[in-house]
C-alpha positions in Angstrom: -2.2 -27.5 -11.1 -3.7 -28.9 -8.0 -3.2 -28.4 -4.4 -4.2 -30.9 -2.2 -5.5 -30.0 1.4 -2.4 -31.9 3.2 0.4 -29.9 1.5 -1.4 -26.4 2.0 -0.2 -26.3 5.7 1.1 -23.4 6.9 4.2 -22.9 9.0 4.0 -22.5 12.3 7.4 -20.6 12.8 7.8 -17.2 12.4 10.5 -16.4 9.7 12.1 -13.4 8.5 10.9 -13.2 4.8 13.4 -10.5 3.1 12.1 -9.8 -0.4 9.4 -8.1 1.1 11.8 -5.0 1.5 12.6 -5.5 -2.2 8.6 -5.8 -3.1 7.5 -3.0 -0.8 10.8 -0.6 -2.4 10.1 -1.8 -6.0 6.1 -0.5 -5.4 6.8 2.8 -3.8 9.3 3.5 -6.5 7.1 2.2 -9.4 4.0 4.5 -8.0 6.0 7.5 -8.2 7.0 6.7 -11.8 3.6 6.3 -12.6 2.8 9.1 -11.2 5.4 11.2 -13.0 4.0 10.4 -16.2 0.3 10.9 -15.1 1.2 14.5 -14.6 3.5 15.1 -17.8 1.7 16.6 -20.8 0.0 13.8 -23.2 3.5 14.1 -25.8 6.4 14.2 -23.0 8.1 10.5 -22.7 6.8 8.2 -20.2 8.0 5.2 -17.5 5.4 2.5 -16.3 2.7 4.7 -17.3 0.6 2.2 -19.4 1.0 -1.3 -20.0 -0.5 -3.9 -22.9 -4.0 -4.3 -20.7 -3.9 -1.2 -18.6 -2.3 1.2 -16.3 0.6 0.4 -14.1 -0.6 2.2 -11.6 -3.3 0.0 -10.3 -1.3 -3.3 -10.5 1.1 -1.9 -8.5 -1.0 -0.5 -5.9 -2.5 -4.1 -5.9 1.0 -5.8 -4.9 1.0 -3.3 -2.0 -2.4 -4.4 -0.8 -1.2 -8.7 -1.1 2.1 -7.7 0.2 0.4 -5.6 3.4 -2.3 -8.4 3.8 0.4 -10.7 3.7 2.7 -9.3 5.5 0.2 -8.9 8.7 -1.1 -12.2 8.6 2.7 -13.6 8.9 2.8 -11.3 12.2 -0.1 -11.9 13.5 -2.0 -15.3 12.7 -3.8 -14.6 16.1 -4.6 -11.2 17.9 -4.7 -11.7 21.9 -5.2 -8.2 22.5 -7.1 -6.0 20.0 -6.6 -2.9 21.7 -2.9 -3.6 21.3 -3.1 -4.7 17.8 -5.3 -1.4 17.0 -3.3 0.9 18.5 0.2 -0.8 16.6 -1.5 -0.3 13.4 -2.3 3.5 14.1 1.2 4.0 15.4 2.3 3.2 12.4 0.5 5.4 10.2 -1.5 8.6 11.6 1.7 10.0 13.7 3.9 10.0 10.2 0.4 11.2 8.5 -0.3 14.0 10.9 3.0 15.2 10.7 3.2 15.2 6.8 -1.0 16.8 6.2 0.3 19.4 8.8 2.8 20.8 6.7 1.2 21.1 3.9 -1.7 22.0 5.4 0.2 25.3 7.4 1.6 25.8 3.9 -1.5 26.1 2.1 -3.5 28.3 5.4 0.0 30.4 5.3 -0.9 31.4 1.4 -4.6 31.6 1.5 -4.7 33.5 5.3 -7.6 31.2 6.5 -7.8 27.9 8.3 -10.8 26.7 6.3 -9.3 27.9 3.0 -11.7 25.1 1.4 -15.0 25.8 3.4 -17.2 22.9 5.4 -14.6 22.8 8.8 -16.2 19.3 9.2 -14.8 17.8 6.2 -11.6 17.8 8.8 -13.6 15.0 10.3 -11.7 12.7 7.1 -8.8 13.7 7.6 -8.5 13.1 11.5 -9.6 9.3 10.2 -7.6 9.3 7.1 -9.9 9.4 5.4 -10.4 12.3 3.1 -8.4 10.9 0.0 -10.8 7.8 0.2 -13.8 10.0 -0.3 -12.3 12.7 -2.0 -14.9 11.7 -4.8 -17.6 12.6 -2.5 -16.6 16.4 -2.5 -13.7 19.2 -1.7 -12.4 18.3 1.5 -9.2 18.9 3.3 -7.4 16.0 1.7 -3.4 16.7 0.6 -1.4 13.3 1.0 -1.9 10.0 1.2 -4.5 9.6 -2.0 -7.6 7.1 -1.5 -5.2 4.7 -0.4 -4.8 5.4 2.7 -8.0 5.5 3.5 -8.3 1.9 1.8 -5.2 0.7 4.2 -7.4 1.9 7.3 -10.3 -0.2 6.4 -8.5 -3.0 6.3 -6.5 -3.1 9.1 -10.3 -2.4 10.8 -11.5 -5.3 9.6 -8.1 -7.2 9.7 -9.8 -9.5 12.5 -12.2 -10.8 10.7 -10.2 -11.4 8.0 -7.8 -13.5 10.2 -10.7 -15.3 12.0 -12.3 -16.2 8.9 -8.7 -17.7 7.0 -8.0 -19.4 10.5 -11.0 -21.2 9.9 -12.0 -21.6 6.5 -8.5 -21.7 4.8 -8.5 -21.0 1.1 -12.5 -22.3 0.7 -12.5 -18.2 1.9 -12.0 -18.0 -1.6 -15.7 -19.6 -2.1 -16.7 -15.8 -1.1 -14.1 -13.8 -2.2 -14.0 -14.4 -6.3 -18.2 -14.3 -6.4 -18.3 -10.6 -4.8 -15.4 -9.9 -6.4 -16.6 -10.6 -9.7 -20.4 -8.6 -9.2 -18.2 -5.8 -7.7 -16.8 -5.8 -11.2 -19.3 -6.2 -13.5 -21.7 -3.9 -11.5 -22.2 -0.5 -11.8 -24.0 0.2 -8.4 -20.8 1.9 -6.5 -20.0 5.5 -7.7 -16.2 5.2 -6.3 -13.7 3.4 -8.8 -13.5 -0.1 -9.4 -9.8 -0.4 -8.6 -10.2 2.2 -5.4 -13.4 -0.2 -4.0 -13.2 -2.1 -0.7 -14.1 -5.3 -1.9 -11.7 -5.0 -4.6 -9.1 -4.0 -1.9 -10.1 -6.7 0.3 -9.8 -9.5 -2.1 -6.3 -8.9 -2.8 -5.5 -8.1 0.6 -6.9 -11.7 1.5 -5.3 -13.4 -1.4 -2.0 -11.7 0.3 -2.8 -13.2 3.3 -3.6 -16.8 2.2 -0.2 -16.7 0.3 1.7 -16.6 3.2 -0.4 -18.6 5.2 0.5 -21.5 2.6 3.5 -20.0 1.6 2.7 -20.4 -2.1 5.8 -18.5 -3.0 7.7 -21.3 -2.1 6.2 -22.8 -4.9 8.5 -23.0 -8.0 5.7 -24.2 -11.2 3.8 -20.9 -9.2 6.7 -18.8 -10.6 6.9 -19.9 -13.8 3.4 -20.1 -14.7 3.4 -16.1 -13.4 6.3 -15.2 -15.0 4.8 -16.4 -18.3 1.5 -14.6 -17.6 3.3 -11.5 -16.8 5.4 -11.3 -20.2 2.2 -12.3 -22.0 0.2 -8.8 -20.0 2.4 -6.7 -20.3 2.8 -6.8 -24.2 0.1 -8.4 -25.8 -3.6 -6.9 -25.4 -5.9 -9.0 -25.1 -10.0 -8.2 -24.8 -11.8 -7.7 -21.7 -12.0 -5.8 -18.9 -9.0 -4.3 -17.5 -9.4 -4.5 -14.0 -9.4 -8.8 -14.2 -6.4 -8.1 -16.1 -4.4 -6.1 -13.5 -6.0 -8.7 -11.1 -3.8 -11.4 -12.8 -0.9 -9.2 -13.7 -1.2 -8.0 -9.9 -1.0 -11.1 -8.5 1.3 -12.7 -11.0 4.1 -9.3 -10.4 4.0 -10.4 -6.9 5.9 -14.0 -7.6 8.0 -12.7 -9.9 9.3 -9.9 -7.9 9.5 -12.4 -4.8 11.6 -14.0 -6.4 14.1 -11.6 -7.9 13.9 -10.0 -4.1 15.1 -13.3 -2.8 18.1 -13.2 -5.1 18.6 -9.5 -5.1 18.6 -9.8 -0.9 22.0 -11.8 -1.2 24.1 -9.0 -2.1 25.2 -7.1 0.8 24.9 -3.9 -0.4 22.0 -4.3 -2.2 20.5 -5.4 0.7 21.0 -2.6 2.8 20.1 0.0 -0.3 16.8 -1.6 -0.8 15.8 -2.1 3.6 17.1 1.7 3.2 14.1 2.4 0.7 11.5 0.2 2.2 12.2 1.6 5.7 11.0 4.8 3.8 7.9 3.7 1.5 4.8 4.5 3.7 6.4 8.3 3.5 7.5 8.4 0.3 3.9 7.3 -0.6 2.3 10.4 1.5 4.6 12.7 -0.1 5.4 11.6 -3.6 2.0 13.6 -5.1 3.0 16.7 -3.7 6.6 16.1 -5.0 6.5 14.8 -8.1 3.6 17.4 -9.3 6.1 20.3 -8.0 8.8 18.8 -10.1 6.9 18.4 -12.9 6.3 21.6 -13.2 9.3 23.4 -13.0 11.3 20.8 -15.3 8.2 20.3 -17.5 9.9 17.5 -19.6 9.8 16.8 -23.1 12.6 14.7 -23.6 14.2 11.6 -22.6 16.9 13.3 -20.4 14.6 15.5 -19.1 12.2 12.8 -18.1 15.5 11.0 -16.2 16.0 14.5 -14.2 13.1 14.5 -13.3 13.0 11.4 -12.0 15.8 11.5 -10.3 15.0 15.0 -8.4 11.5 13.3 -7.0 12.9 10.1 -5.9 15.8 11.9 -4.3 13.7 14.9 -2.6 10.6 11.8 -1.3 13.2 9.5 0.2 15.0 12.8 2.4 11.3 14.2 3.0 10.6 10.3 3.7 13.4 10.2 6.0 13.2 13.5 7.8 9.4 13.1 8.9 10.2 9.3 9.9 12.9 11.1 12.3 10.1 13.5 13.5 7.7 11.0 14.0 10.4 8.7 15.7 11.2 11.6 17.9 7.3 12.1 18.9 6.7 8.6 19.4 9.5 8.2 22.4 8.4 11.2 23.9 6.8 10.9 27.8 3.3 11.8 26.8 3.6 9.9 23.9 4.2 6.8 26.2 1.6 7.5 28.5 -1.2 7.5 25.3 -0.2 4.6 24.6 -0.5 2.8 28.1 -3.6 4.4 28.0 -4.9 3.5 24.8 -3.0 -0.5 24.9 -4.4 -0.9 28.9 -6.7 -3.8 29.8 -7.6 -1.7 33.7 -7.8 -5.5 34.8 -6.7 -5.4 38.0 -4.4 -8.2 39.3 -5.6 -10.7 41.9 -3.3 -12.3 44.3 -3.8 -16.3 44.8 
């Protein structure tokens, strides 16, 4: 199918797009599952552990990075103030990070009776920036929440800019750029980290994010069918090649498909506010749900079918109250006095006014 240069216009007017809440909720929830099965032993039941091509795990950390790319470039198609936009996007993750490392963290120095229980105090360095998941491969650091993705989700909010500038300008022929690197990223074994966990990887689908809603191609109903049929045919037939170009499609292909079930499942009152309820909650859930569902795993150790639901149950239940309960504390921080004056002092331009 073709799309011709006059009908990929985007929309000028902001809109409130609500199946994101049902994307972002149906992501966080599928991560933990996946995760729950990654740390059950090889013969206990799994849930969106593996599918036909590959691991569920990636393809839904893939529809987070479309729907984040996304989601920013419907807010902010243009950035007047970068020291404004910076410090939003650190607002809303290092406070609610801080606050959940530092638990664990004092938990962890509380047991071993030293505050370098690990060695190499400048390894902390990572986690300051985030960033000691990302390069966890590197060597022992201080990392404890957050996994490499965080780390990824700092990058790209850095380089969000140029991202923006570049789509602003270029429109989809970005894509010129994108599928080329991202294909050598793929087929090249030059980078030690993981394919799925690279930044080019992560960029690419956090720009195809953002050119779908610059064009809002999920308004698109033969887009939705054609994705719904690749998505059936993924998930159960195998099919040769490599599996990161097939979580790629299936990726990209989930995010229509859940768009669209989030549109209609966004009708129903209480639906509506059960899933913004979970969304409001996914960043923390996400920092959390390792810790958790590891914990859980253990002391349930399941081996059946009802003991798999338990303990899915316990670790969605105890990550959305932790989830909760460190969103509160980091609410509480952030409206504090000194609180407010960082942030004038980080968001301030010190141009001073001139009268005419």
């Amino acid at each position: 199918m073709q799309i011709s240069e006059s009908a990929l216009i985007a929309k000028p007017k902001k809109e409130k797009i609500v199946a994101i809440d049902f994307i972002r909720a149906v992501c966080a929830i599928g991560i933990i599952l996946y995760h729950i099965s990654c740390y059950s032993s090889a013969d206990a039941p799994k849930v969106l552990h593996l599918y036909a091509n590959g691991s569920f795990g990636v393809v839904f950390v893939a529809v987070f990075f479309m729907i984040s790319g996304g989601v920013l470039y419907h807010n902010y198609q243009e950035i007047p103030n970068l020291r404004q936009f910076y410090f939003k996007r650190w607002k809303s993750i290092f406070p609610i990070f801080y606050i959940t490392w530092g638990y664990f963290y004092l938990k962890n120095v509380l047991v071993s009776g030293s505050l370098f229980y690990h060695g190499k105090p400048l390894t902390m360095l990572l986690t300051v920036f985030g960033m000691d998941g990302y390069f966890r491969y590197r060597g022992l650091n201080y990392y404890l929440v957050g996994e490499w993705f965080l780390g990824a989700i700092v990058f790209l909010y850095a380089l969000y800019p140029l991202f923006a500038k570049l789509i602003n300008k270029f429109g989809w022929k970005v894509l010129i750029g994108v599928i080329p690197l991202w294909i050598w990223q793929i087929e090249t074994d030059v980078f030690i980290i993981s394919p799925a966990c690279n930044l080019i990887h992560c960029s690419s689908l956090f720009v195809i994010g953002m050119l779908i809603f610059k064009y809002s191609v999920f308004r698109m109903k033969p887009v939705f069918w054609v994705c719904a049929a690749l998505s059936i045919f993924l998930l159960f037939v195998p099919i040769p090649g490599k599996a990161q170009y097939k979580s790629i499609v299936l990726g990209i292909s989930l995010f229509f498909v859940l768009f669209v079930i989030g549109n209609l499942l966004m009708k129903v009152p209480m639906l509506q506010d059960a899933i913004r309820f979970v969304s409001g909650l996914t960043f923390t859930m996400f920092l959390v749900q390792n810790q958790v569902g590891s914990y859980v795993v253990r002391q349930f150790t399941p081996s059946t079918v009802i003991g798999l639901i338990k303990v899915i149950v316990v670790t969605v239940v105890v990550c959305m109250l932790s989830g909760w309960c460190i969103n509160a504390i980091a609410h509480a921080v952030m409206n504090t006095k000194w609180f407010g004056w960082l942030e004038r002092l980080a968001t301030s331009t010190n141009k001073k006014k001139t009268e005419v």
